[in-house]
C-alpha positions, 0 to 999 in steps of 0.5 A, spaced: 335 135 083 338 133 077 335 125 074 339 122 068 334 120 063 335 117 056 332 123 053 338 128 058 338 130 064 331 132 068 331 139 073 326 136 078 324 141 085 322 137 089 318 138 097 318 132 101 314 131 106 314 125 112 310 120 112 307 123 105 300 119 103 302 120 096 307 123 091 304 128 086 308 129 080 307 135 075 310 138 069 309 143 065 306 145 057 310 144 051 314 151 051 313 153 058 316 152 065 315 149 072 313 156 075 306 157 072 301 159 077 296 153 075 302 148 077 303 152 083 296 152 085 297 144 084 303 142 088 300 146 094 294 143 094 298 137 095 302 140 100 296 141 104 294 135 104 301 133 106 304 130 099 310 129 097 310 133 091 316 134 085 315 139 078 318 136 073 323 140 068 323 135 062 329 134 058 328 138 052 327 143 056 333 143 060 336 144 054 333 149 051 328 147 046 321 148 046 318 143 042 318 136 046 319 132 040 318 125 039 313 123 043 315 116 044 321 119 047 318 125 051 313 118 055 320 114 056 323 119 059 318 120 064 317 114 066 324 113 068 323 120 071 318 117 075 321 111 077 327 114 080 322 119 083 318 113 086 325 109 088 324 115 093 318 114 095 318 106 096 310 104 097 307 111 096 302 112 091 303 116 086 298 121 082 302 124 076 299 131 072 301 136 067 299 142 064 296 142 056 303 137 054 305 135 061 298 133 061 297 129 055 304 126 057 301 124 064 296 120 061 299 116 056 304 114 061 299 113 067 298 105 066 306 104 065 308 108 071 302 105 075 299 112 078 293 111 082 291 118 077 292 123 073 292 131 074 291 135 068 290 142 068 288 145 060 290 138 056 289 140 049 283 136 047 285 138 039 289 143 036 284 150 035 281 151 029 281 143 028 275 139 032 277 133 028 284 132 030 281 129 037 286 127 042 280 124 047 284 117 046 289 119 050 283 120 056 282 114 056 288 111 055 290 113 062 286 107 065 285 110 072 281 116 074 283 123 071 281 130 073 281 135 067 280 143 069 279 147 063 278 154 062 271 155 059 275 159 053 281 154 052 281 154 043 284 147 044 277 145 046 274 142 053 274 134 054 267 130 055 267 127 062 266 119 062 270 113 064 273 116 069 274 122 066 272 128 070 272 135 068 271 141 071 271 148 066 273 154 070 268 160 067 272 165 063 278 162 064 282 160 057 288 156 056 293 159 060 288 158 066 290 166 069 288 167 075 284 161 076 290 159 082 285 159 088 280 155 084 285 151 083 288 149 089 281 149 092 279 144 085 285 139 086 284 140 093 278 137 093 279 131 088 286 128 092 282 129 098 277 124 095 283 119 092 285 120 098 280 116 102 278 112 096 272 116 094 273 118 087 270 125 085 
């Protein structure tokens, strides 16, 4: 399906359940796509818990660029994708995530869309090579509870837990997380589980 945004057109494939106890909606990393294993792995752990699950195709990518842009424009048309989203799903509690970019979007939006959490797969803690360029603040900016899953060689750092913050470093994996699927799915899994019934990891 297709949803209109102030930014262009967004590609969203969506599965929808009966009776769904969330919406889990993901996206992908700056220059990627909703096809990466990371996210697949994600969006199956939703649907094993019976989620509504939809993977986002932001707008710039729609139309062929590969940087996102502004962010203030990249998070506006989020939250209009997430509204209509929700619009769909009246009343059922939405966790929203993304890899690397996806993720940093996920977090700055999650107050403004109202998610009862965030999902963020390989968020890029600082540019590689710069430490002191640290984008922690978008963490806590998120307000609720988040799950960070990184690989313990990502060059763009690893986040510190705390304030609701939680992190789980997959060994050997990097940025990309290859072959980090099972894991994945069983990590996410784990952690909609406890949200689920209202015990947060």
């Amino acid at each position: 399906m297709r949803i209109s945004t102030s930014a262009g057109p967004a590609r969203i494939e969506l599965d929808t359940a009966e009776d769904p106890p969330f919406l889990l909606v993901l996206t992908h990393g700056a220059g990627g796509g909703t096809g990466t294993a990371d996210l697949l792995a994600a969006r199956q752990a939703g649907l094993d818990l019976g989620a509504a699950a939809a993977r986002v195709l932001q707008p710039y990518r729609v139309r062929g660029a590969r940087a996102p842009g502004s962010a203030a424009r990249q998070d506006q048309a989020w939250l209009e994708i997430i509204g209509k989203l929700r619009r769909r799903f009246p009343g059922v509690p939405l966790v929203q995530g993304g890899r690397s970019n996806g993720a940093r979007v996920a977090c700055r939006t999650a107050r403004a869309a109202g998610a009862l959490a965030v999902l963020a797969l390989a968020f890029p803690l600082h540019p590689p090579g710069h430490p002191d360029r640290s984008r922690a603040a978008e963490l806590a900016e998120a307000g609720t509870e988040v799950l960070v899953v990184n690989g313990a060689r990502d060059p763009f750092g690893i986040p510190e837990p705390g304030g609701g913050v939680h992190v789980v470093v997959l060994p050997g994996a990097a940025h990309a997380l290859t072959g980090q699927g099972g894991a994945i799915r069983r990590v996410v899994g784990a952690w909609l589980t406890e949200l689920r019934a209202g015990r947060p990891a």
